[in-house]
N, C-alpha and C positions, 0 to 999 in steps of 0.2 A: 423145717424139720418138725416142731412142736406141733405147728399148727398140722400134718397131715394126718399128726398121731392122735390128735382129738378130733379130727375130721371123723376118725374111723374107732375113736375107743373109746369117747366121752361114753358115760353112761347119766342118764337124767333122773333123780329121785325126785317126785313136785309133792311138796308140802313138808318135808323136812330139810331144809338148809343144811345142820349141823349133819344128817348123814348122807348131800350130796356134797359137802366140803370133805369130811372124811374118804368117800368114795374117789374123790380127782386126786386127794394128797396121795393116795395109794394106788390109783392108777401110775400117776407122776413118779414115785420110787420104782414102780415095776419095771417102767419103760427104762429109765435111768439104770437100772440092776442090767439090763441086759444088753447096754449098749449097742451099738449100731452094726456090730458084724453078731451081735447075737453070745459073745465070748466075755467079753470086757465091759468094764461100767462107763458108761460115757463118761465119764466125769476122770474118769482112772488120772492117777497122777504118775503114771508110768514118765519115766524121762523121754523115750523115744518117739514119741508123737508131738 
């Protein structure tokens, strides 16, 4: 799962580290925010899944 979303959403900054670490950590919560049907956070701690 991870890996097809940085296949297709990684973005590359070259020559500043500190804002291509900030750049993944906030791609990483966006994808995470919208979970997988696009409604819920993946991560949800809903009881029913």
């Amino acid at each position: 799962m991870f890996k097809a979303f940085w296949e297709s959403s990684d973005i590359e900054i070259n020559g500043d580290d500190v804002l291509q670490k900030g750049i993944r950590v906030n791609l990483f919560h966006l994808f995470n925010s919208a979970g997988r049907d696009g409604k819920d956070e993946l991560w949800s701690e809903r009881s029913d899944r």
